[in-house]
N, C-alpha and C positions, 0 to 999 in steps of 0.2 A: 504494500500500500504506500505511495508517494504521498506526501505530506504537503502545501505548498503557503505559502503567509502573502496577507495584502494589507499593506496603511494608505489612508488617504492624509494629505497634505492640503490644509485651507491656507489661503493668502488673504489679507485685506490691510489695507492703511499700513504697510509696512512690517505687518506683524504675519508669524509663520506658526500653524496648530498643525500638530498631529493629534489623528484620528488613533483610537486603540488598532493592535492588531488582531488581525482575524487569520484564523486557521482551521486550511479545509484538508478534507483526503480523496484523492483518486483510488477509487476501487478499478484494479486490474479488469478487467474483461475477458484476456485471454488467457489461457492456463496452458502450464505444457507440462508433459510427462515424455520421460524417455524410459525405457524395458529391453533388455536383449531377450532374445527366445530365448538360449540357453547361457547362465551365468557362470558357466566354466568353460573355460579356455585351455588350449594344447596347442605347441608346438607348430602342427601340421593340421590343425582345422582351423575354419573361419566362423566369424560370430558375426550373427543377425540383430543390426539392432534395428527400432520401431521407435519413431519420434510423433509424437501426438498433442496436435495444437488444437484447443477447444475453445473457441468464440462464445461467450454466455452474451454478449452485446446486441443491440438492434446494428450496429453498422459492420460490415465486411472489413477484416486488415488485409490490405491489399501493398504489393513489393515487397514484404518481409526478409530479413536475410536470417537466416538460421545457418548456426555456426557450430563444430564438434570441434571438440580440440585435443579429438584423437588417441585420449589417453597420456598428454601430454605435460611431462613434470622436472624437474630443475635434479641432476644431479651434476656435482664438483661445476656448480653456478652456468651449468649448460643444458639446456633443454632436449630433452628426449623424447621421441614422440613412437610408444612401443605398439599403436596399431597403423595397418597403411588400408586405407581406403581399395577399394576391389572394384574396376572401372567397368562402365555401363550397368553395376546392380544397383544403382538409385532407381526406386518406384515412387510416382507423387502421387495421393489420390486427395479429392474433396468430394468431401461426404459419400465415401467409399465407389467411387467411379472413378477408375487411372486417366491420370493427366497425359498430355502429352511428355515427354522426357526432359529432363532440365539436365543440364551440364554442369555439375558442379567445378569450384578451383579449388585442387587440391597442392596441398603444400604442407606447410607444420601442423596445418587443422581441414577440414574439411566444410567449404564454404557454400551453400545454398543459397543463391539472390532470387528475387522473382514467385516467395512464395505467396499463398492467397488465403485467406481463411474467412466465407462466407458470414453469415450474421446468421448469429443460434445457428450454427454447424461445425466440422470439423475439419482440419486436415491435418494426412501422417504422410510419412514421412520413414519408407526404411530401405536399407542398403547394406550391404556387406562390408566387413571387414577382414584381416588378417593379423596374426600377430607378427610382430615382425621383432629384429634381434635383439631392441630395447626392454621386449615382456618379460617379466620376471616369471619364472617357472618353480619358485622351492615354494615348500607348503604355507611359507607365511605370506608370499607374494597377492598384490591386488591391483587391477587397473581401475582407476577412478575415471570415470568418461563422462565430462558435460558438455550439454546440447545447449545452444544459447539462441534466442530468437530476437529480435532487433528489429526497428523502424516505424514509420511515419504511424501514429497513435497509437502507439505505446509512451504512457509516461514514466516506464523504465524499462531493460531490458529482464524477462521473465527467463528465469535460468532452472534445466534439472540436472541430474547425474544418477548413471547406474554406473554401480561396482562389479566387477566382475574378477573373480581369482583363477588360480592354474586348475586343471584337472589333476587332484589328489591321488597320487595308486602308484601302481607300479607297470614301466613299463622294460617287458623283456625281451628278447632278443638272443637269438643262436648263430653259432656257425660253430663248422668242423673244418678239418685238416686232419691229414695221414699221411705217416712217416715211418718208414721211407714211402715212398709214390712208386717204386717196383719192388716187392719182395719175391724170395725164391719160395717156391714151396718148403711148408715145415719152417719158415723164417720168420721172425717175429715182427708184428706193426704197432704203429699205436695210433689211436685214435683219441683227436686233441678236440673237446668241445669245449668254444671261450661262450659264455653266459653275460650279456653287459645288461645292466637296466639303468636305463634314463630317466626314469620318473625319479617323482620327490618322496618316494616312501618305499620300504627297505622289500627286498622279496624274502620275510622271515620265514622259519620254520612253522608258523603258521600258514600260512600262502598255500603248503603243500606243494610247490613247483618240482615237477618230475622230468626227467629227462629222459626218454624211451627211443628203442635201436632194435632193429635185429640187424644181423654182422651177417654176409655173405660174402666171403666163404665165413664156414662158422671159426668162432674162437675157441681155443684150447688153453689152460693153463692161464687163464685170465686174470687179472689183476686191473686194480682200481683205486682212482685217490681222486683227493676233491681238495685243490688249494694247499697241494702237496703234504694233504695227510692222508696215508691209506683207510681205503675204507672196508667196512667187514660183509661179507658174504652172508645174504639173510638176514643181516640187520640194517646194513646202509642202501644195498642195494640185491637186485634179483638175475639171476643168468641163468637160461636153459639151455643148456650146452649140446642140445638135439637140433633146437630150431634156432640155435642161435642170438635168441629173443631178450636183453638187454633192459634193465631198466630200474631208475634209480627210486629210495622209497620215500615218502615223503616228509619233507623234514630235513634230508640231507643238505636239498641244493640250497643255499641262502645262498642272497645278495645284496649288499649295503642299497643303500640310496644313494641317487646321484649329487656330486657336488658341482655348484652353481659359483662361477665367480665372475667378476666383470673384468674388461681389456681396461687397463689401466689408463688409455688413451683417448678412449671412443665410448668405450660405458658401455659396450655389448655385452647382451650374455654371452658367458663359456659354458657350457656340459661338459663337466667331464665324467665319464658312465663310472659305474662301480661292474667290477669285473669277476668272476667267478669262473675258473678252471680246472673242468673234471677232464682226466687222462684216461683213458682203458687199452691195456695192453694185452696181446696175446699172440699164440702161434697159429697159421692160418694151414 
C-alpha cells in the first residue's frame, strides 16, 4: 500500500498559512504471484515456472514490464545468476486464451515488456528455465527467484519470489574395466567396478545399493574386496560358480556424498563424486 501526503498553502497581504497535512493510501489493484510446478531442482532438469498477475480494478494495466532476476545473488561482491532462461518457452495468456509470442531480453535477468492485464481478469505468464553452473546443489542449497512487475498505474512496483532447492538423494553411477583385456585360458582377470554418486546425500548401508554380474566365461577361485578391504563369501556378497551369477549383498556397497566446492575465480560449482571400488578376481 503506497502512502502519499498533500498541504495546501494560502497567500494574502503578505502573509503565508499552511493548511494541516493530509494522508491518503493507494490500495494496489494488481497482485502477482509467482509458483514453479516442481520446487526441486537437479543438475540436468529444467524448472517451470508460472507468473500470475491478477487485476481486482475496473481499468486494464496495459505495457507492463515484468522482470525475473533469475535466481540472481552477490557472491565475493559479484553477481551470479545460477538459472538461464530456455529460449522460445515463454507462453502469454489473458484470461486463459494464448497470446501471440512476446520476445523477451535476456541477460543477468529475464525481461518481459508489452505485458497486459485486463480489468477484473488475469494474466500468467510461464516459461522454462535451466540450472546453470552458479546453482548450488548440496543439501542446504536454495534459489530464491523474484518476478517483479513495473509500469504506467502502478503506484509501486508489486514484487513475488518462489524458492526452490537441489533435489535431495542420491545419485549413482557404474562403470567396469578388465584387466588384463587378453587372458590365456586358466589365467586370471579382474574385474574393476568404480561406483561415483553425485548427489548431496550418502549411498549408506541403508540405501541397500547392490551391484549384480554374471561372468562369462564363468569365474573360478574368486575373490572380492570393496575399497580394498576383502570381503566375505555369504556374508558381503553371493557367487554361483555354475552360472557364474555374481552379486553383492546389501549393505556392503556404501558411498559418501558428493563434495561441492566453488572455482575460486568465477564462483562455479565443482562436483567432485564420492567414489567406491569393488574389485572381483578370478581364473576364467
Amino acid at each position: 500500500m503506497a502512502e502519499f501526503t498533500n498541504q495546501a498553502i494560502l497567500r494574502y497581504n503578505n502573509t503565508v498559512t499552511n493548511s494541516n497535512i493530509v494522508v491518503g493510501n493507494i490500495v494496489q489493484s494488481l497482485e502477482i504471484s509467482k509458483t514453479a510446478v516442481r520446487t526441486e531442482y537437479s543438475a540436468d532438469s529444467d524448472t517451470t515456472f508460472v507468473i500470475s498477475l491478477t487485476n481486482s480494478g475496473t481499468t486494464a494495466y496495459t505495457g507492463l514490464t515484468v522482470t525475473d532476476n533469475l535466481g540472481a545473488y552477490v557472491w565475493n561482491e559479484t553477481v551470479l545468476v545460477p538459472l538461464a532462461y530456455i529460449d522460445g518457452s515463454l507462453k502469454y495468456y489473458i484470461n486463459g486464451v494464448l497470446q501471440p509470442d512476446i520476445e523477451p531480453t535476456v541477460g543477468n535477468s529475464l525481461i518481459i515488456t508489452g505485458v497486459n492485464v485486463p480489468a477484473n481478469g488475469n494474466t500468467t505468464l510461464i516459461y522454462e528455465v535451466s540450472p546453470y553452473s552458479y546453482a548450488p546443489l548440496d543439501a542446504n542449497g536454495a534459489i530464491t527467484n523474484t518476478a517483479t512487475a513495473d509500469g504506467a498505474g502502478l503506484a509501486e512496483p508489486v514484487a513475488a519470489d518462489e524458492v526452490i532447492t537441489p533435489v535431495s538423494g542420491v545419485q549413482l553411477s557404474i562403470s567396469k574395466a578388465i584387466s588384463p583385456a587378453t587372458v590365456t585360458a586358466n589365467g586370471q582377470v579382474t574385474y574393476t567396478f568404480v561406483i561415483q554418486n553425485t548427489g548431496n546425500a550418502p549411498a549408506d548401508a541403508a540405501l541397500g545399493a547392490i551391484v549384480e554380474d554374471v561372468f562369462d566365461p564363468v569365474l573360478r577361485n574368486l575373490t572380492a574386496s570393496y575399497n580394498g578391504q576383502t570381503l566375505t563369501p555369504g556374508t558381503d556378497y553371493t557367487y554361483d560358480q555354475t552360472t557364474g551369477k555374481f552379486a553383492t549383498t546389501p549393505g556392503t556397497i556404501t558411498v559418501a556424498a558428493a563434495q561441492y566446492t566453488r572455482d575460486g575465480a568465477t564462483g562455479a560449482i565443482i562436483t567432485t563424486p564420492s567414489v567406491g571400488t569393488l574389485t572381483v578376481t578370478g581364473n576364467i
